[in-house]
C-alpha positions as CSV (number, residue, x, y, z in Angstrom):
1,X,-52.2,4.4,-18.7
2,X,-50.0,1.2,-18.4
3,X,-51.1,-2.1,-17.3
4,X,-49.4,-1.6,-14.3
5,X,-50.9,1.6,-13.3
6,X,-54.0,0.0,-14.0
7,X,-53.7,-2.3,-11.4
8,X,-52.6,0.2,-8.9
9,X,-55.4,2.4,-9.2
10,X,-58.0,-0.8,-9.3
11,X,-56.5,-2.4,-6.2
12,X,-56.8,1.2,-4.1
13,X,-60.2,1.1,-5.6
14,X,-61.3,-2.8,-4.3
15,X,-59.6,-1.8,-1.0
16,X,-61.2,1.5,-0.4
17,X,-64.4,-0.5,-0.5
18,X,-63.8,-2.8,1.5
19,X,-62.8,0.2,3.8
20,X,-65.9,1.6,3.6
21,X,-68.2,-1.5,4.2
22,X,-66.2,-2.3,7.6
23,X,-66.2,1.3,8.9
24,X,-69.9,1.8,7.8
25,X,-70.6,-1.5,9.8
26,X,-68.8,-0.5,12.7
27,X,-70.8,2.8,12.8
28,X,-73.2,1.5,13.2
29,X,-72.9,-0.4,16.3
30,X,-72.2,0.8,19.7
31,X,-68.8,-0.5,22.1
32,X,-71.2,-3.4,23.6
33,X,-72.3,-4.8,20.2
34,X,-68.8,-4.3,19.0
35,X,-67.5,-6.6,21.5
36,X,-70.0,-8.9,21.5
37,X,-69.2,-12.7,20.7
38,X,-71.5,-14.8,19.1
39,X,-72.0,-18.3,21.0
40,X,-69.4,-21.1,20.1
41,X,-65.4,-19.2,19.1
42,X,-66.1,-16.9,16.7
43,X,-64.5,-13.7,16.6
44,X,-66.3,-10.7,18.3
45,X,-65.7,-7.1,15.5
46,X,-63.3,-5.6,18.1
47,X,-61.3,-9.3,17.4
48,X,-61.5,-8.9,13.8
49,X,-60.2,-5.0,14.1
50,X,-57.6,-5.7,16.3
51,X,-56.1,-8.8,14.0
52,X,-56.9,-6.6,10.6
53,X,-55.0,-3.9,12.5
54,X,-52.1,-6.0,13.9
55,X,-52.0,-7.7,10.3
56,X,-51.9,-4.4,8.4
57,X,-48.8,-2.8,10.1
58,X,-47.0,-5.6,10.2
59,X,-47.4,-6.3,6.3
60,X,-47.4,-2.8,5.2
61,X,-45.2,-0.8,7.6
62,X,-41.3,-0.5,5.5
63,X,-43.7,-2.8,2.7
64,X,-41.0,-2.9,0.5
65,X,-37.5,-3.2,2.5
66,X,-38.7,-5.5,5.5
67,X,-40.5,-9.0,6.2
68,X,-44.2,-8.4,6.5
69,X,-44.0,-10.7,10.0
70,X,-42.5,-8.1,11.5
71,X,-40.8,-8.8,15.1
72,X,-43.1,-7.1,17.4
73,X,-46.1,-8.4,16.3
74,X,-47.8,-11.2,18.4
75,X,-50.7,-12.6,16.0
76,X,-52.3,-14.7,18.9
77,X,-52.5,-12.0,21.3
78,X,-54.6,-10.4,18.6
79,X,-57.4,-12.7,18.8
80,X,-57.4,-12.3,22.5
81,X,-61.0,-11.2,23.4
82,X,-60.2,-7.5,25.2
83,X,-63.1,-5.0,25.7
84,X,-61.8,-2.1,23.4
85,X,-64.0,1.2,23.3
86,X,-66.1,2.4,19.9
87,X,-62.7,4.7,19.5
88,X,-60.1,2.4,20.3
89,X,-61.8,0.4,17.9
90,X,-62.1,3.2,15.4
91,X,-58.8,4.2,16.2
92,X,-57.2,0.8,15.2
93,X,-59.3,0.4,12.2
94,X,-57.9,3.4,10.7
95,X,-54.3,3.7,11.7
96,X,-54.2,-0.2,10.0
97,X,-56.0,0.9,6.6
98,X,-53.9,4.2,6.6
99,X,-50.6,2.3,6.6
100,X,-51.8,-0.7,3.8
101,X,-53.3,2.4,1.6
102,X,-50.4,4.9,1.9
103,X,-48.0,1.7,0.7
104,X,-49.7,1.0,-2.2
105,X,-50.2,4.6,-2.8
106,X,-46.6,5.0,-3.0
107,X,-46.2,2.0,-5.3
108,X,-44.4,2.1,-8.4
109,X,-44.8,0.5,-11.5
110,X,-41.1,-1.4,-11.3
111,X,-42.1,-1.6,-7.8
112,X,-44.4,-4.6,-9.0
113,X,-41.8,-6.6,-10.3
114,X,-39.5,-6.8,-6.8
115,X,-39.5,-9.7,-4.4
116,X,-40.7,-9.3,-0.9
117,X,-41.0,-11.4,2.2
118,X,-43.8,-12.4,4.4
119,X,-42.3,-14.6,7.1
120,X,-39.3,-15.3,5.2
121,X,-40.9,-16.5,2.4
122,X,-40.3,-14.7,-0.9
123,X,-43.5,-13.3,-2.7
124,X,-44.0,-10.9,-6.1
125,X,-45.3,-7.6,-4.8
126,X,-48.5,-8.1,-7.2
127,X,-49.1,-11.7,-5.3
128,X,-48.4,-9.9,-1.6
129,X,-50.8,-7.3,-2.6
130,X,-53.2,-9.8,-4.2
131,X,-52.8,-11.9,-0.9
132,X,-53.6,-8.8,1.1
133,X,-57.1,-8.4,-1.1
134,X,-58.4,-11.9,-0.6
135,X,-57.4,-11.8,3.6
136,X,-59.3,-8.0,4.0
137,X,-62.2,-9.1,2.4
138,X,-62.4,-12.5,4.1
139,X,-62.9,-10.6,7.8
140,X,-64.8,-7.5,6.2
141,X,-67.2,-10.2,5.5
142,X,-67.2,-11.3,9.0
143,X,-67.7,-7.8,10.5
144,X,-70.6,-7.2,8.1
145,X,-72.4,-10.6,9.3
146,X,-72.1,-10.3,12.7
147,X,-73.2,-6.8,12.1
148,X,-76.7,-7.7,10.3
149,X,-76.9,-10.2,12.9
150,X,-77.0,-8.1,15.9
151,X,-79.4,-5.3,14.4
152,X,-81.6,-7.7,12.6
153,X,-84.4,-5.9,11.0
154,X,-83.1,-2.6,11.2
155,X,-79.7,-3.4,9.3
156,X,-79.7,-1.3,6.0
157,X,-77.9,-2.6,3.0
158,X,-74.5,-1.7,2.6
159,X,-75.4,-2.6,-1.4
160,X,-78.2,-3.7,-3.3
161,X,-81.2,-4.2,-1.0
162,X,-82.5,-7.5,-1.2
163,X,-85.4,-8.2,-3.5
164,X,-83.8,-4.3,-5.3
165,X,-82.0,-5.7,-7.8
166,X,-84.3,-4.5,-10.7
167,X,-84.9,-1.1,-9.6
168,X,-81.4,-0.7,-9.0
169,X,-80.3,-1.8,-12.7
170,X,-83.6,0.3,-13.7
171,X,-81.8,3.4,-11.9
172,X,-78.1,3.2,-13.3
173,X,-79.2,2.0,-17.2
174,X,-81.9,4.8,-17.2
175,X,-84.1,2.1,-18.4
176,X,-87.7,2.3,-18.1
């Protein structure tokens, strides 16, 4: 397998988890906690969907032939507080991670090399992509706070329990 390749498959990979830890978050929470803003600006999780979502079509939608600001998006209006239901929010979640995962899916290794533009400013397809994987993470982080802040003492780790990490190294070496 080329470097290239490589790369590919590891990126689907880093975003496929970061996938998993935002939906597994948000299914845990009903519409209420979902919309719920924590004192001060921050961002409610239906906020942080709605700009992930607005972000991801506009970057990945015609990834390789148009500017990743696309016309019809309206960034601001995205971080407009709006009460959006558990589905909508499900909804928007997934139609943004479908478009940014069947992109790079359909990646190919010259592909990597080309130039593309994010508002009007040239960018290698490997830093776009890289870009993409340090804003995703950035807000799945968010979600996953806010989410162990609202349910407290009944979150359950999306990873290695706290105070776990020996048994869970004991586990996956098979030592004893």
């Amino acid at each position: 397998m080329s470097f290239s390749e490589t790369y590919l498959k590891s990126i689907l990979q880093r975003f496929e988890m970061y996938r998993q830890l935002g939906i597994k978050t948000i299914e845990r929470l009903n519409t209420e906690q979902l919309n719920w803003q924590p004192e001060g600006e921050p961002n409610s999780i239906a906020v942080i969907v709605q700009h992930l979502h607005g972000n991801m079509l506009s970057r990945w939608t015609d990834f390789l032939t148009a500017d990743g600001e696309k016309p019809n998006r309206n960034r601001d209006q995205e971080f407009e507080t709006s009460s959006l239901t558990y589905e909508q929010i499900v909804q928007q979640w997934n139609e943004g991670w479908d478009c940014l995962m069947q992109a790079i899916h359909h990646l190919r290794e010259e592909d990597l090399e080309k130039t593309v533009y994010i508002r009007s400013e040239p960018h290698a397809v490997i830093d776009a992509i890289n870009r993409q994987l340090a804003h995703v993470p950035y807000h799945v982080g968010q979600i996953v706070y806010i989410g162990k802040m609202l349910l407290k003492d009944k979150w359950q780790s999306l990873s290695i329990p706290k105070g776990g990490s020996a048994a869970y190294n004991k586990a996956k070496t098979g030592n004893q």
